[in-house]
C-alpha positions, 0 to 999 in steps of 0.5 A, a space after each residue: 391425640 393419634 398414636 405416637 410412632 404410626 406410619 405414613 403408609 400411603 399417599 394418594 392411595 399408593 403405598 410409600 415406604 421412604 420420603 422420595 416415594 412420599 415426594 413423588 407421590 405428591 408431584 404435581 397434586 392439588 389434593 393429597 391424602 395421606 394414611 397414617 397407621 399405628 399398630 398395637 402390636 406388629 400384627 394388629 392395627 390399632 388406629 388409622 388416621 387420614 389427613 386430606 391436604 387441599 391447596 387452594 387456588 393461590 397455592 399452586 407453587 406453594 409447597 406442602 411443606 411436610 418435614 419428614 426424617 429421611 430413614 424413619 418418614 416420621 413427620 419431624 415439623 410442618 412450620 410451612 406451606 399447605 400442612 401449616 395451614 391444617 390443624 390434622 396435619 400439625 397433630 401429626 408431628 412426631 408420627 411416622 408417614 
């Protein structure tokens, strides 16, 4: 299991720091890449996990489905839309984007 209590630092590469940035980020992609990091101590990066969201060619209205707590971008749920449907991204609930 990843560590719990990482944050979602980056999507697509850019830095993101509340869930409207995370949001925009995403707009308009086919492809996500979300970078979650977990740090042993404030300093000292202990892990990082990558999730890739792919949307296939039926899923371009779909949504990514990802449920973030708005003040903390901890991943709460993905019940629905593209994130559902990936075990990596399912694994992640409860680590913060």
């Amino acid at each position: 299991r990843w560590c719990i209590g990482a944050m979602l630092t980056m999507v697509d590469g850019a830095p993101v720091d509340t869930p409207t940035a995370a949001a925009a980020a995403m707009v308009g992609s086919d492809v996500i890449e979300l970078c979650f990091r977990c740090y042993g101590n404030r300093d000292t990066l202990t892990v990082g996990v990558t999730v890739e969201l792919v949307k296939g060619a039926d899923e371009d209205e779909q949504e990514w489905g990802l449920d973030l707590d708005k003040d903390t971008l901890t991943l709460i749920g993905c019940e629905a839309g593209v994130a559902a449907k990936c075990e990596r991204a399912r694994a992640c609930i409860g680590l913060v984007l």
